[in-house]
N, C-alpha and C positions, 0 to 999 in steps of 0.2 A: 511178694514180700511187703510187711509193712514197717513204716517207722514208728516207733515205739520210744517214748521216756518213763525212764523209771526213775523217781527219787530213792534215797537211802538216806536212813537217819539210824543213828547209835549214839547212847551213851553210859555205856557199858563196855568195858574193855575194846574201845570204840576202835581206836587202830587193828587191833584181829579181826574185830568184825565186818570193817570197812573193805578189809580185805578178801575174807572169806567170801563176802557177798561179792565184788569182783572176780573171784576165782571160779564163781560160782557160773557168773552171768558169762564170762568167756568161753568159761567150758561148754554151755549150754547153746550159744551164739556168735563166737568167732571172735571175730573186732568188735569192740567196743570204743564208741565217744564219750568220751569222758571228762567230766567240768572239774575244775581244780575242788580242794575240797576245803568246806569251812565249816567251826566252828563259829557255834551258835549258842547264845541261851534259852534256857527251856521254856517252852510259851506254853502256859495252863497252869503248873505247877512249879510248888521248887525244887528245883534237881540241879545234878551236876550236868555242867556245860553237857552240847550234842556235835557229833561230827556230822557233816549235811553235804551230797552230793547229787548231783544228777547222770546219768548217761545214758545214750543212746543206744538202741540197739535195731539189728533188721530181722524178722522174724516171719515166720507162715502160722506158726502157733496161734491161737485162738486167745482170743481176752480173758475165758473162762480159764483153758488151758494154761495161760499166762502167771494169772492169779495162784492156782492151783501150787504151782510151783513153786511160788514165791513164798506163800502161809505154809508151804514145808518146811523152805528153807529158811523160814522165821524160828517154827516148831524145833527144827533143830539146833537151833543154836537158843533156844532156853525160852522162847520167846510164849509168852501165857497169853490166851485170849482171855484170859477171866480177870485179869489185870483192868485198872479204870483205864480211860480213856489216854489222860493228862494223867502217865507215870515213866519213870524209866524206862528203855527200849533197850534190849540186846541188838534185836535186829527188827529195819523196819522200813520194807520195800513195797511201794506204790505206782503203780501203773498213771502216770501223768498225764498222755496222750497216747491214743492209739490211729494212728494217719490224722485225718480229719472227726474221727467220730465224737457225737454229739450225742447224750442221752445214754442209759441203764442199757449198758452192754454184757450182758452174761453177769449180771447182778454189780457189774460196776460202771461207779458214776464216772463218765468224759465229758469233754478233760473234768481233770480233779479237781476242787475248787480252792485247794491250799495252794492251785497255781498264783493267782490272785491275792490269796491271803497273806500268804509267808514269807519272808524276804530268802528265808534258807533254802525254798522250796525257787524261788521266781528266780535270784542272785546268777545260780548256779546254769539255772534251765537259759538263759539271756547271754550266758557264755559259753553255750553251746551250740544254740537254735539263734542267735538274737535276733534273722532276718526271718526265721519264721512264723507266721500267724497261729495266733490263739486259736483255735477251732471254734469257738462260741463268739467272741468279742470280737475277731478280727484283726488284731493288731496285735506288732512282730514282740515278741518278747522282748528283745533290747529298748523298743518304747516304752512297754509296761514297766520294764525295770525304771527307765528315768522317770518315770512320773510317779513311782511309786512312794507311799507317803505316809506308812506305818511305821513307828517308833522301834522297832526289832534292830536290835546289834549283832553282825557277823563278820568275821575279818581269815582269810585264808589260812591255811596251816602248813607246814613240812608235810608231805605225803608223798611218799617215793611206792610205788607196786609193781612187782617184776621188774625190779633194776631201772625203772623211767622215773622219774621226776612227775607227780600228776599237779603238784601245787606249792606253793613257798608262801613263808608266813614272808607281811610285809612288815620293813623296819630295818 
């Protein structure tokens, strides 16, 4: 089995979505680790706010196979590949890490490098993983987060799925 993170981002009827993508990854793999969930503003464009999570998952599934799965269940919840880059998201799931692996795995880059880049992508993954290593740089996520030093605003939300509590806004 391997350890796998996936990011999720929505901003589009972001709470359904946020949800359906959990309903989705349970059904498909069991347990799931799950990082509280935060809203973020949109980086590239202007849009409405995004809800931004990470979780964990153990899997035998392939990276390809992985992927596969995911651009489905993007497809089916409205999600356009012909859309620009920098636009709204219904749904929008990213394979983070896959164990250790390095390099163009089944046509996807590891790790992702919006690890490093994004506070919504890194936040979440450092609340989940924080003692564990980056695959490429080496160092545990919860480092990366404190040194981290791009201008991006993100602050937690109310987010209750299947009756649990996943996240609380602060205040």
């Amino acid at each position: 089995m391997s350890r796998v993170y996936i990011s999720i981002g929505t901003n589009i009827e972001r709470y359904r979505h946020v949800t359906v993508a959990l309903d989705a990854l349970a059904g498909w793999f069991g347990d799931l680790t799950i990082s509280p969930v935060y809203e973020s503003e949109s980086v590239g464009f202007e849009g409405s706010d995004f809800l931004n999570l990470v979780v964990g998952i153990d899997t035998g599934l392939s990276v390809g196979e992985l992927s596969r799965r995911f651009k489905q269940l993007e497809a089916d919840n409205g999600r356009t590949r012909s859309a620009p880059k920098f636009s709204p998201r219904t749904l929008d799931l990213d394979i983070l890490t896959y164990d250790d692996s390095v390099g163009v795995v089944d046509g996807v880059e590891l790790p992702r490098a919006e690890i490093l880049k994004n506070a919504f992508v890194l936040r979440p993954l450092a609340d989940i993983a924080g003692a564990e290593m980056h695959p490429a740089c080496r160092q545990p996520y919860q480092q990366l987060w404190q040194d981290y030093q791009r201008d991006q605003k993100l602050w937690p939300v109310d987010f209750s799925w299947q009756g649990r509590q996943i996240s609380r806004a602060v205040g």
